[in-house]
Biotite code that builds the C-alpha atoms (Angstrom):
import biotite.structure as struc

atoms = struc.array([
    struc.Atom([38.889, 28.454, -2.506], chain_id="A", res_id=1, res_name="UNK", atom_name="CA", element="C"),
    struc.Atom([37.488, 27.658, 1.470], chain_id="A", res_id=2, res_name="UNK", atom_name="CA", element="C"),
    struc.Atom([40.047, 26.917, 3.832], chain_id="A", res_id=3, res_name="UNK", atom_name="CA", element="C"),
    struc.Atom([39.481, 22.765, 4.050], chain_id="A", res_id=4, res_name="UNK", atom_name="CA", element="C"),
    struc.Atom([41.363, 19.041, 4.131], chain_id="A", res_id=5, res_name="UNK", atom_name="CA", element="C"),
    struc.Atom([41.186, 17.032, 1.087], chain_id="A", res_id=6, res_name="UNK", atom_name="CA", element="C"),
    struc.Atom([41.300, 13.535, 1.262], chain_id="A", res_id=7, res_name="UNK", atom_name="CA", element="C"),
    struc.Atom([42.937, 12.753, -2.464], chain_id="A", res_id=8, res_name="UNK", atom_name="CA", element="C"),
    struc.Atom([42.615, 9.391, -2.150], chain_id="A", res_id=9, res_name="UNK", atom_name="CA", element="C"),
    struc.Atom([38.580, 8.742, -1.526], chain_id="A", res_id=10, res_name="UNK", atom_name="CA", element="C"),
    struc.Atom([38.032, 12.051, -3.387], chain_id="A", res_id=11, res_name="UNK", atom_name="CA", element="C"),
    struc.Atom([36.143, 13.691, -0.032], chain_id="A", res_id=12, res_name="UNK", atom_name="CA", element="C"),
    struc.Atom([37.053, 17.379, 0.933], chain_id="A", res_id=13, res_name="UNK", atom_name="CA", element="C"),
    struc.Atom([36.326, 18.085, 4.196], chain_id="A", res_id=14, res_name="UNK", atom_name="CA", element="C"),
    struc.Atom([36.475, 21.784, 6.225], chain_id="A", res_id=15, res_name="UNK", atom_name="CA", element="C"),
    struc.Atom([39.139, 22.348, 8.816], chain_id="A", res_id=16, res_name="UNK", atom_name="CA", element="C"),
    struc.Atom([36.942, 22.346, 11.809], chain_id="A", res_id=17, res_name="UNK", atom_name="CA", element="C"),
    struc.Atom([34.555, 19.419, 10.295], chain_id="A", res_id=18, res_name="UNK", atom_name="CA", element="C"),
    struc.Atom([37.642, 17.253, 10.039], chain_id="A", res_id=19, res_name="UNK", atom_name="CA", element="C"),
    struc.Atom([38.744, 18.617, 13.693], chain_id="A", res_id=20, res_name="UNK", atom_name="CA", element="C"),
    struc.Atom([35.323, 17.611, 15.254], chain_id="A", res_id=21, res_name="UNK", atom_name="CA", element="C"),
    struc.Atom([35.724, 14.113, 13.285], chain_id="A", res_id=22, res_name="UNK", atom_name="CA", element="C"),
    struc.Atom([39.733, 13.990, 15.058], chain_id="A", res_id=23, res_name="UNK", atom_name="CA", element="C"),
    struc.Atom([38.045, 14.627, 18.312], chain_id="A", res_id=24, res_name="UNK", atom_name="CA", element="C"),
    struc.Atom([35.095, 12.222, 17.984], chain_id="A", res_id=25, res_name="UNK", atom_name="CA", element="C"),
    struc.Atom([37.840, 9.540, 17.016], chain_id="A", res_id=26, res_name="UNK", atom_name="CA", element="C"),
    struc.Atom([40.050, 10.568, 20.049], chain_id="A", res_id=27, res_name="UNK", atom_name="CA", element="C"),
    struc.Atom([37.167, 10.437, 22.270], chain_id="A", res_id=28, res_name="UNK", atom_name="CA", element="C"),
    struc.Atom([36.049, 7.142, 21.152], chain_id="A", res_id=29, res_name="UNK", atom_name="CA", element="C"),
    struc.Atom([39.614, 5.739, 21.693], chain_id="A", res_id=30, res_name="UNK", atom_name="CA", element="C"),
    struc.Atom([39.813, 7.089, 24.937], chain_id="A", res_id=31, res_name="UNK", atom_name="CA", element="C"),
    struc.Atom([36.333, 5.299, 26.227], chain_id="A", res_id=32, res_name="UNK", atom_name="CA", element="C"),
    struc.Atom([37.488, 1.929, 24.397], chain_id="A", res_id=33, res_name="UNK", atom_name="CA", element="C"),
    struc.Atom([40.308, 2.282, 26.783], chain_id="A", res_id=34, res_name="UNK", atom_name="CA", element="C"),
    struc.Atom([38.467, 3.586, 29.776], chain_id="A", res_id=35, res_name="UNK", atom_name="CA", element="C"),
    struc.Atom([35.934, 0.321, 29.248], chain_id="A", res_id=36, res_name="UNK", atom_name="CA", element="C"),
    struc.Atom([38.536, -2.342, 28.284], chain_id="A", res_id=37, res_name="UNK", atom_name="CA", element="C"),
    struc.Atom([39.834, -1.199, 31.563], chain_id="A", res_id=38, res_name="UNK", atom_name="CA", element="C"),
    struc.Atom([37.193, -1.292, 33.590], chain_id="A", res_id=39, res_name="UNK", atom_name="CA", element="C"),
    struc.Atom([36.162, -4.513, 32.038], chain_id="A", res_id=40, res_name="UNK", atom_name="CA", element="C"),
    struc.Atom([39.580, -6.187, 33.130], chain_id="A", res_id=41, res_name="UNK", atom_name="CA", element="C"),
    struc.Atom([39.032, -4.451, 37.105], chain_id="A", res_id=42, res_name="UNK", atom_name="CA", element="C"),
    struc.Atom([35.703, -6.532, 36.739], chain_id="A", res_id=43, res_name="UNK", atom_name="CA", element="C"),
    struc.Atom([36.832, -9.631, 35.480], chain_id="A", res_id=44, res_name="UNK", atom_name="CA", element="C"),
    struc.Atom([40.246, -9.106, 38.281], chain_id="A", res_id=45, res_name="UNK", atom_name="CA", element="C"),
    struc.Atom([37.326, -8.604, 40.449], chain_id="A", res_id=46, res_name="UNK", atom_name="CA", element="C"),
    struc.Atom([34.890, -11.596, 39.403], chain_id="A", res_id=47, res_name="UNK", atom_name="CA", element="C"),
    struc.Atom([38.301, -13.921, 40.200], chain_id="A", res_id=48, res_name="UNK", atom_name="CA", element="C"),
    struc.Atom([38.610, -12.112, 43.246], chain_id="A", res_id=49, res_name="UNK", atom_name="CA", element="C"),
    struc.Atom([35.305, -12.851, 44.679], chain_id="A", res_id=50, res_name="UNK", atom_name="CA", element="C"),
    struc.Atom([35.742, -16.453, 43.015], chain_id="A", res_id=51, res_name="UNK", atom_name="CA", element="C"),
    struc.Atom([38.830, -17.491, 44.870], chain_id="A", res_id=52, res_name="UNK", atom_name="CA", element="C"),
    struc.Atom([37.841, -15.733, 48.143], chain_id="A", res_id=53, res_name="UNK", atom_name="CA", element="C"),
    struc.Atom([34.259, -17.705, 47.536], chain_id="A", res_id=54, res_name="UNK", atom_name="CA", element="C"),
    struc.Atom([36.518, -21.369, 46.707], chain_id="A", res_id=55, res_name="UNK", atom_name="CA", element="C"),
    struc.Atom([38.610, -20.659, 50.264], chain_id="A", res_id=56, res_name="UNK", atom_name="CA", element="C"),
    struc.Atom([35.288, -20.335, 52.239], chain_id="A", res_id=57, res_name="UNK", atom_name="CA", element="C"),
    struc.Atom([34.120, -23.494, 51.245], chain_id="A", res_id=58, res_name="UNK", atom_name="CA", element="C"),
    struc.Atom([37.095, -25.028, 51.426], chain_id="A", res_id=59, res_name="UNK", atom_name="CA", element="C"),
    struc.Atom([37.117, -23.952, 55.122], chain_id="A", res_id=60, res_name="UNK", atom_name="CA", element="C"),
    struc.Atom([33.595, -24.867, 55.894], chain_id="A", res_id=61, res_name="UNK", atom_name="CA", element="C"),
    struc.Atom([34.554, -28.437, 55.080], chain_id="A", res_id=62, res_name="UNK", atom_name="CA", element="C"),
    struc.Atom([37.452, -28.735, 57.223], chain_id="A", res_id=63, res_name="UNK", atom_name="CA", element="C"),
    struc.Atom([35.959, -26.746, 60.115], chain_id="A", res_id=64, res_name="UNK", atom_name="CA", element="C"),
    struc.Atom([32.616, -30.191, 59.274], chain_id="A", res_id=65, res_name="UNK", atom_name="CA", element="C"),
    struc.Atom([35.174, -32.758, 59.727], chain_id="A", res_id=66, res_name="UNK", atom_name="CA", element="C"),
    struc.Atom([36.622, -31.010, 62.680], chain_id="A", res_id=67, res_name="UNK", atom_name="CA", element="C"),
    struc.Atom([33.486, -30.626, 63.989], chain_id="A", res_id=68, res_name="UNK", atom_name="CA", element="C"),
    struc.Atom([31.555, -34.432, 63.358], chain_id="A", res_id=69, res_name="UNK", atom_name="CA", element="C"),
    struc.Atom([35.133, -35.754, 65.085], chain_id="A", res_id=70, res_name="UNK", atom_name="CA", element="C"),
    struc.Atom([37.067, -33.385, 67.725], chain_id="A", res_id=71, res_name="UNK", atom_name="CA", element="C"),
    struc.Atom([36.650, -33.853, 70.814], chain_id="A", res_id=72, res_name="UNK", atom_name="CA", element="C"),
    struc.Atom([38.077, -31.135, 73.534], chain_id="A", res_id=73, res_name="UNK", atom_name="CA", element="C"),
    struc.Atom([38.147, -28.392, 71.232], chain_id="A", res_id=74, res_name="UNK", atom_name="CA", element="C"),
    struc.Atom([36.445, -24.778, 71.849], chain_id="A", res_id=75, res_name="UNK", atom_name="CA", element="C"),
    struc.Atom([34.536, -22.942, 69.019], chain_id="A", res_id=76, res_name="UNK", atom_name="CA", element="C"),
    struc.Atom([37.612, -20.722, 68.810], chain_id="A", res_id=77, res_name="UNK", atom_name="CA", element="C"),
    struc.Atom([39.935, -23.878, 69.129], chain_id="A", res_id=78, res_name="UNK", atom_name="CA", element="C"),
    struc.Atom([38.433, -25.656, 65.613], chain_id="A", res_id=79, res_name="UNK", atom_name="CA", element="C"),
    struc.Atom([38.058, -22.238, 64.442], chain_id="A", res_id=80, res_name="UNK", atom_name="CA", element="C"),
    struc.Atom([41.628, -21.611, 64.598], chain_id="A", res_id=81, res_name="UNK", atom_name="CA", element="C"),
    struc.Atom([42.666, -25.391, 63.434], chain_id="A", res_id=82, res_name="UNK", atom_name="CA", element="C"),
    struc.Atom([40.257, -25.351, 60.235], chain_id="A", res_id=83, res_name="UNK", atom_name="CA", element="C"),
    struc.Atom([42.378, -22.197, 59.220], chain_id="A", res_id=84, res_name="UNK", atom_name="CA", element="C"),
    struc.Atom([45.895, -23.433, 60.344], chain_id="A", res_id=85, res_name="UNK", atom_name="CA", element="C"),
    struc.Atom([44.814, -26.836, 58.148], chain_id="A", res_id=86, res_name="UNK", atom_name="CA", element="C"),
    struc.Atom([43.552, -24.722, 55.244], chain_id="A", res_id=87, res_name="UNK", atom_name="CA", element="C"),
    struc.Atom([46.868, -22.721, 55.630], chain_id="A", res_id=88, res_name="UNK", atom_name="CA", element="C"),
    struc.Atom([49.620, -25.182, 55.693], chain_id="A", res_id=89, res_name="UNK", atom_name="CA", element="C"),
    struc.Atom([47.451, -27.424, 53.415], chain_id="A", res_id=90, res_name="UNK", atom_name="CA", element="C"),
    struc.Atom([47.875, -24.508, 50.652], chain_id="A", res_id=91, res_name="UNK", atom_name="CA", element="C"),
    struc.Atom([51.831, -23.677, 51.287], chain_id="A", res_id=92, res_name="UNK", atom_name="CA", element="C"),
    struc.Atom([52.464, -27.531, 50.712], chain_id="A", res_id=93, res_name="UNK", atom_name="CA", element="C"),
    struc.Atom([49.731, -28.308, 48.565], chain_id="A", res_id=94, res_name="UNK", atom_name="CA", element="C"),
    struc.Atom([48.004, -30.909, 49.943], chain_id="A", res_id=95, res_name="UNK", atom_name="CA", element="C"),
    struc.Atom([44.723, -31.722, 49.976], chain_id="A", res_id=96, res_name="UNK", atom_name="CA", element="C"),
    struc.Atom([43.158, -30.851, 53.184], chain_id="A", res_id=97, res_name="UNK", atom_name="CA", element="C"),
    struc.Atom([41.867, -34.026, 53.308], chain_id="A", res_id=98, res_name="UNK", atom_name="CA", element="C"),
    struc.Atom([44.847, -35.955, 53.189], chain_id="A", res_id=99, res_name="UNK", atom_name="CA", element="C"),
    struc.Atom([46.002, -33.854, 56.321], chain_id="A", res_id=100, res_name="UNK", atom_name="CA", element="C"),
    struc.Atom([42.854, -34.781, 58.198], chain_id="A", res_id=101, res_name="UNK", atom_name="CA", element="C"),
    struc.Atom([42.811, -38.538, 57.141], chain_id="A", res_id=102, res_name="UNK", atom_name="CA", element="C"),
    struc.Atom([46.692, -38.299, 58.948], chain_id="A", res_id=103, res_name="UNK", atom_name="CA", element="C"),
    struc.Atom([45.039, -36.595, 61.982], chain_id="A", res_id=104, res_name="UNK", atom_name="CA", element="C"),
    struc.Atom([42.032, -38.804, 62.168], chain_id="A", res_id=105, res_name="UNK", atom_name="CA", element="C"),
    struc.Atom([44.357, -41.824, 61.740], chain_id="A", res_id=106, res_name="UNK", atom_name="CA", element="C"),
    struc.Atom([46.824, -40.334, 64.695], chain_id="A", res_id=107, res_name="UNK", atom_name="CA", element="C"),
    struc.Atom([44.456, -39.143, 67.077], chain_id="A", res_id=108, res_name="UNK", atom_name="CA", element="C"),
    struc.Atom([40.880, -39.049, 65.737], chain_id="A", res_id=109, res_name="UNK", atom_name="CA", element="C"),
    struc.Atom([40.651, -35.253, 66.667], chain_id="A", res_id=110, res_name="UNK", atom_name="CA", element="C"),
    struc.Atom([41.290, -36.116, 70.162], chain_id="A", res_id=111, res_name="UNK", atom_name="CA", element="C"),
    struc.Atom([42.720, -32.951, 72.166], chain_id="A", res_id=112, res_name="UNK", atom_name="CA", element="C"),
    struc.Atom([45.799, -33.764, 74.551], chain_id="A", res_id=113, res_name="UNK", atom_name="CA", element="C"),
    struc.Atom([47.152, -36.984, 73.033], chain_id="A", res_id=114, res_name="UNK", atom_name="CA", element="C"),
    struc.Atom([50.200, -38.697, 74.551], chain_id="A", res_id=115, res_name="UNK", atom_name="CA", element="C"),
    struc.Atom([51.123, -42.263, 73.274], chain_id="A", res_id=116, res_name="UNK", atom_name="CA", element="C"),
    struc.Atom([52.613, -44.769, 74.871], chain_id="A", res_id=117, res_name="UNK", atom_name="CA", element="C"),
    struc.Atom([56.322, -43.958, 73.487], chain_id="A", res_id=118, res_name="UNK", atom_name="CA", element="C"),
    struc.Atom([55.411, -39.930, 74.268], chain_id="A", res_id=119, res_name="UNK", atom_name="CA", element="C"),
    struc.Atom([54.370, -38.923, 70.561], chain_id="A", res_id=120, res_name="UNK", atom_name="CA", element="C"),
    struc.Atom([52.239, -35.646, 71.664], chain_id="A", res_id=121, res_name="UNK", atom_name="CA", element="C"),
    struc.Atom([49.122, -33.737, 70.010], chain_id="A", res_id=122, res_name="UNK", atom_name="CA", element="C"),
    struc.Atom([46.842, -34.344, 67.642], chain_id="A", res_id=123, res_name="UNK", atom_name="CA", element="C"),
    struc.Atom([49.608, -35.107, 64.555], chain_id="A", res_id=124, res_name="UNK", atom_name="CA", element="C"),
    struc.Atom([51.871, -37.395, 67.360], chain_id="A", res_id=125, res_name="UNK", atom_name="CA", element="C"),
    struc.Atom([55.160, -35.617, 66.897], chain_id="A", res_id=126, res_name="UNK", atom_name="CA", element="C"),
    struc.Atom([57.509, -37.302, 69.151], chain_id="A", res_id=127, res_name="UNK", atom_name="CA", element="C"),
    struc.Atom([59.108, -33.840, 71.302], chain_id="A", res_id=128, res_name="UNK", atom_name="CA", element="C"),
    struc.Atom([63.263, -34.499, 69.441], chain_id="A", res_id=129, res_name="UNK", atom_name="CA", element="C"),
    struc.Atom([61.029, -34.547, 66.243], chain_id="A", res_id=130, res_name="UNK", atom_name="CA", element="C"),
    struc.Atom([58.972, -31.489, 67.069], chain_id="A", res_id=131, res_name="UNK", atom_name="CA", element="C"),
    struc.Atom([62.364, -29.024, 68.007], chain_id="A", res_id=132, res_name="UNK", atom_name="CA", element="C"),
    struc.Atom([64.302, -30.312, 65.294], chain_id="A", res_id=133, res_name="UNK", atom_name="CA", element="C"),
    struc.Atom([61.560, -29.349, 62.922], chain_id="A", res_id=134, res_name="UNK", atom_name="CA", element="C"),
    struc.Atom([60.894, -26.388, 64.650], chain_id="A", res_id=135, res_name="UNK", atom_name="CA", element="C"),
    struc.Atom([64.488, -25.570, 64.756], chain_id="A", res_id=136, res_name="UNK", atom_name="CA", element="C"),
    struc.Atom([65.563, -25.837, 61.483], chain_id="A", res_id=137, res_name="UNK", atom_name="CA", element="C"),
    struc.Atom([62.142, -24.069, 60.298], chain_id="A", res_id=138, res_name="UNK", atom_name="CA", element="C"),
    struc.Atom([62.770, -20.894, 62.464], chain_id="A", res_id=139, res_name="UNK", atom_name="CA", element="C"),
    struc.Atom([59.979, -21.421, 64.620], chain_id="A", res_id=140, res_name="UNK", atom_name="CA", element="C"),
    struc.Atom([59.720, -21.010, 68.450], chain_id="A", res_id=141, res_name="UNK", atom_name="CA", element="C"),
    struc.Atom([60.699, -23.732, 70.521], chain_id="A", res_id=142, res_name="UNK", atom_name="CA", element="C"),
    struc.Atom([59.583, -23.221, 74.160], chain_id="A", res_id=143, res_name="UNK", atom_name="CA", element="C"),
    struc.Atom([59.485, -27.123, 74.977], chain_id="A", res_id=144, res_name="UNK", atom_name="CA", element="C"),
    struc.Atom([57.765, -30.356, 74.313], chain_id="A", res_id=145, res_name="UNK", atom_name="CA", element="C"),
    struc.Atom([54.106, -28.918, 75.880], chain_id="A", res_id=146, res_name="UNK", atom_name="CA", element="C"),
    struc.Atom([54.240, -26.856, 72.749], chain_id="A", res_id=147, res_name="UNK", atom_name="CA", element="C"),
    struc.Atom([53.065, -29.827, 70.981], chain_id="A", res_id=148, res_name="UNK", atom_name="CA", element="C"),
    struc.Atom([49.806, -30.056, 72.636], chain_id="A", res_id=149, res_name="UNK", atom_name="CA", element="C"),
    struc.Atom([48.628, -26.955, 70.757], chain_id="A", res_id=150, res_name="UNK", atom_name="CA", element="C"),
    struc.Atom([46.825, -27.502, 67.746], chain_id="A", res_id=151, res_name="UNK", atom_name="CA", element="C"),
    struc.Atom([48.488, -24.655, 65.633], chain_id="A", res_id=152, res_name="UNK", atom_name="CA", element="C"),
    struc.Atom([51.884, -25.581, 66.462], chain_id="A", res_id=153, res_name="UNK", atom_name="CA", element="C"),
    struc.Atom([51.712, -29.394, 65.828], chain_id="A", res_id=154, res_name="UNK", atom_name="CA", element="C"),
    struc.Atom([49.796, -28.760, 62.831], chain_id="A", res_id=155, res_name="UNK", atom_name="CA", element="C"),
    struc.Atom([52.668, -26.321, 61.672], chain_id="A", res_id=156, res_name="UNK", atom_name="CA", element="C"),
    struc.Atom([55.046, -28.668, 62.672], chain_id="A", res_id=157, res_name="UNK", atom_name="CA", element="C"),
    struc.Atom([53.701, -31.818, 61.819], chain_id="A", res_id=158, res_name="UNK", atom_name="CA", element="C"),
    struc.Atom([52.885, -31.188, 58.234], chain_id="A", res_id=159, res_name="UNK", atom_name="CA", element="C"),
    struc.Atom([56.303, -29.791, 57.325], chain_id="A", res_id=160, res_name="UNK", atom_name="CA", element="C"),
    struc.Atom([57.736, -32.960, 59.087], chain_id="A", res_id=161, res_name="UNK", atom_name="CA", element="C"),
    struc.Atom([55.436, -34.990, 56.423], chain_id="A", res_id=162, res_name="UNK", atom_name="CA", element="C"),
    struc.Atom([56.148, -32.730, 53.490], chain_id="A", res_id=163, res_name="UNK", atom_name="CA", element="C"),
    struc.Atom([59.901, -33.384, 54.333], chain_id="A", res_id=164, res_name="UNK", atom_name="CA", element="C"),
    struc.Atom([59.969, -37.069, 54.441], chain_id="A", res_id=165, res_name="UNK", atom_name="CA", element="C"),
    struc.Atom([58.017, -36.998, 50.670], chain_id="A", res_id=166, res_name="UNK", atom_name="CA", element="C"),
    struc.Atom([60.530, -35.110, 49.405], chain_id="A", res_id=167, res_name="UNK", atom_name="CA", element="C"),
    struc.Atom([63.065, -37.148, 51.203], chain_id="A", res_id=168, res_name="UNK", atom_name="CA", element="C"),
    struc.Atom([61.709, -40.209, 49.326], chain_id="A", res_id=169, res_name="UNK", atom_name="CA", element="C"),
    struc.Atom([60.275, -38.919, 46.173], chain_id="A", res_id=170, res_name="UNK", atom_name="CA", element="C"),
    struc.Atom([56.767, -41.010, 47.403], chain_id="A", res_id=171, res_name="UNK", atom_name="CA", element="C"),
    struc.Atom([54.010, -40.241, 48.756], chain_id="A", res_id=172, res_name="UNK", atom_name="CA", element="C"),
    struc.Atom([53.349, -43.508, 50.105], chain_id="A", res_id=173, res_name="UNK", atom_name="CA", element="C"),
    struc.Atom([56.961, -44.091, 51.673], chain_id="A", res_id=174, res_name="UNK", atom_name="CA", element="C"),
    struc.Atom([56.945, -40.080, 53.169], chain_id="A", res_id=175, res_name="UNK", atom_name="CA", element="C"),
    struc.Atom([53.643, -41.175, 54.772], chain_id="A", res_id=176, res_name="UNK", atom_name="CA", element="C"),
    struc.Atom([55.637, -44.684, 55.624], chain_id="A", res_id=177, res_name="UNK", atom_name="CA", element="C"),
    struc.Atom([58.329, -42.471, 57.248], chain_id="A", res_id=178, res_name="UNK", atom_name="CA", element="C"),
    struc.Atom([56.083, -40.098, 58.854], chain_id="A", res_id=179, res_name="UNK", atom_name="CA", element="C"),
    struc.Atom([54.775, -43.213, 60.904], chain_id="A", res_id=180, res_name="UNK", atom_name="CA", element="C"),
    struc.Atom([57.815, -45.347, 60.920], chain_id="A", res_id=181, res_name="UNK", atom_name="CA", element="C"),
    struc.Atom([60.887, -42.563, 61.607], chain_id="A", res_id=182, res_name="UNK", atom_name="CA", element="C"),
    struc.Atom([63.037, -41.940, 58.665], chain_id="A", res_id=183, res_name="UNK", atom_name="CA", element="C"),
    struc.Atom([66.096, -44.040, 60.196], chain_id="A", res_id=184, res_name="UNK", atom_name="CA", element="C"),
    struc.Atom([64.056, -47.175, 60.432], chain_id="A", res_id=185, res_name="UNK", atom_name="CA", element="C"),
    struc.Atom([62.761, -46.918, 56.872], chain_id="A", res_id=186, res_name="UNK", atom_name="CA", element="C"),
    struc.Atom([66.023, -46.161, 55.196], chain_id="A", res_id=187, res_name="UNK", atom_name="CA", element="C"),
    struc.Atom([66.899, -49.640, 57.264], chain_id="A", res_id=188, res_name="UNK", atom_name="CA", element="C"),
    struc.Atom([64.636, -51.528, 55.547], chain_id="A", res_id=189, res_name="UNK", atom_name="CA", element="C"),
    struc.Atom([65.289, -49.930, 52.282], chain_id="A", res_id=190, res_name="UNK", atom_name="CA", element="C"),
    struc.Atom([68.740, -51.048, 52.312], chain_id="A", res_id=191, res_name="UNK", atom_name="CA", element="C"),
    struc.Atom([67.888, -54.920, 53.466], chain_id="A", res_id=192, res_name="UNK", atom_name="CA", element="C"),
    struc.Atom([65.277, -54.920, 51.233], chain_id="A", res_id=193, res_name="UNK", atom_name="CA", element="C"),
    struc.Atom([62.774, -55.968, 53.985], chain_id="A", res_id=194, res_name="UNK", atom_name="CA", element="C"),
    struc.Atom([59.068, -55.227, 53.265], chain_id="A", res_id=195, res_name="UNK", atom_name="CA", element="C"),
    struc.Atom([57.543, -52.300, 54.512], chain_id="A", res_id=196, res_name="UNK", atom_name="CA", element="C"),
    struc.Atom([54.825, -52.081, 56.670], chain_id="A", res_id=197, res_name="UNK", atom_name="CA", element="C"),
    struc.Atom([51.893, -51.483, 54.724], chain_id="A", res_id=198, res_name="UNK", atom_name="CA", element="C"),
    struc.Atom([49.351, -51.096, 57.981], chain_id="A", res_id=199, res_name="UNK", atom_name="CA", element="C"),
    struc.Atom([49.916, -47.451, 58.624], chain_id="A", res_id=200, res_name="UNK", atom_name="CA", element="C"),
    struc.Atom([49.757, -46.331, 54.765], chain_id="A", res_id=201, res_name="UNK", atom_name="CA", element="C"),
    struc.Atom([46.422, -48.462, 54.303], chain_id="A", res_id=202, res_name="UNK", atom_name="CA", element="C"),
    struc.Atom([44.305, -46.694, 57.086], chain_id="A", res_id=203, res_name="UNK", atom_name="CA", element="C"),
    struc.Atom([45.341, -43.239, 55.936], chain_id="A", res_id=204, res_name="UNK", atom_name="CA", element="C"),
    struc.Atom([44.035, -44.053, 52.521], chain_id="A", res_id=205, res_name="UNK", atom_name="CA", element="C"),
    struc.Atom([40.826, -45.792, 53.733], chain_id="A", res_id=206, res_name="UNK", atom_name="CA", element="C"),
    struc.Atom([40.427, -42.006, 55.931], chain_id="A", res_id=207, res_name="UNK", atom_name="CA", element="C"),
    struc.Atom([41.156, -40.627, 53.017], chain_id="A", res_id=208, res_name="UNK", atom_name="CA", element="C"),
    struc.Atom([38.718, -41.923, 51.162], chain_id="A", res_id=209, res_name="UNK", atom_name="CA", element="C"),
    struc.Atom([35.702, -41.961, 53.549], chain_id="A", res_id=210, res_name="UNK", atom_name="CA", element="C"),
    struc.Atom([36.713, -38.246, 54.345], chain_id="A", res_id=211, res_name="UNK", atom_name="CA", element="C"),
    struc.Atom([36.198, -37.728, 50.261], chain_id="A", res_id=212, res_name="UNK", atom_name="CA", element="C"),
    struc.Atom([32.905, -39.407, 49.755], chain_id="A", res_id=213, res_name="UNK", atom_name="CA", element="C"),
    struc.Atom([31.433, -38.043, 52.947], chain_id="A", res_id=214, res_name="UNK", atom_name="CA", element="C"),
    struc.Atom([32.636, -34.098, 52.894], chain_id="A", res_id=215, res_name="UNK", atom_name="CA", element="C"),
    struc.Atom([34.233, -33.290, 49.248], chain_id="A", res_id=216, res_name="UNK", atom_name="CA", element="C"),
    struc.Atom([30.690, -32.889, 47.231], chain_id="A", res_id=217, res_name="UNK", atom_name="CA", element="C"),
])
């Protein structure tokens, strides 16, 4: 009797080296089902890759065109730099960038340099004791209240601040409330159960909302 492999159940009997090329065929077939699942989850890791980095350049190109239709002072780099630092702090928080411009536009309208009448400086109007606790606490640099009048820094700065005074509250519409009001004074109110000021709160939202039907198509 040839050397061979028999298969007692189906009743085949196969040579040694026919059933060895048949092992080696199987093997080899395994190994390129691996090979090309593989490759086919690099692709897809890929796909979401280009995806995501695709979503983040639109989402920049719309806050760099409402920086643009509404700044005023601001170099190429300047906007540049503030449509990033928006996008940035926008994602750690996650807020809409919108909601961060409609504050902005509500504060200063884009307006480079601001100084209100009670000293509330840059473009988010951090009053300076606001701007070095929050920069204190935070671990970032505090050189001194002209700090505030760059747009990095009080955008850093100002949306932490605003983050802080939602979570203080557990409400959006009282953080923004507080953002406006100081924390102190609404706690105040809280307590006597006086109304609170609803001005504030309502032109954020109507920003808001003109900044979504104009830019997020």
């Amino acid at each position: 009797m040839s050397p061979g492999v028999s298969l007692e159940k189906t009743g085949i009997f196969l040579s040694k080296p026919i059933a060895f090329l048949l092992v080696l065929i199987y093997l080899l077939q395994s190994t390129l089902l691996v090979f090309m699942i593989k490759d086919k989850y690099e692709l897809h890791k890929i796909i979401d890759y280009q995806r995501d980095r695709l979503t983040e350049m639109e989402e920049k190109l719309k806050i760099f065109k409402v920086i643009e239709d509404f700044q005023i002072g601001f170099t190429e780099d300047e906007k540049k730099q503030l449509a990033n630092v928006i996008f940035e702090e926008s994602a750690k928080y996650n807020y809409d960038p919108l909601l961060i411009m409609s504050v902005i536009i509500t504060e200063t309208t884009f307006k480079k340099g601001q100084v209100s009448h009670v000293g509330a400086r840059g473009i988010m109007q951090l009053m300076p004791s606001t701007g070095q606790d929050v920069a204190m606490r935070s671990g970032m640099q505090w050189i001194g209240s002209e700090q505030l009048f760059d747009p990095t820094t009080n955008v850093k700065l100002g949306t932490l601040y605003l983050f802080e005074q939602i979570l203080k509250f557990k409400d959006v519409r009282k953080g923004i409330i507080a953002y406006n009001l100081g924390e102190t004074r609404l706690r105040g109110r809280l307590r006597a159960n006086k109304p609170l000021p609803s001005g504030y709160f309502r032109k954020i939202w109507e920003n808001y909302n003109m900044l979504k039907e104009k830019y997020d198509v």
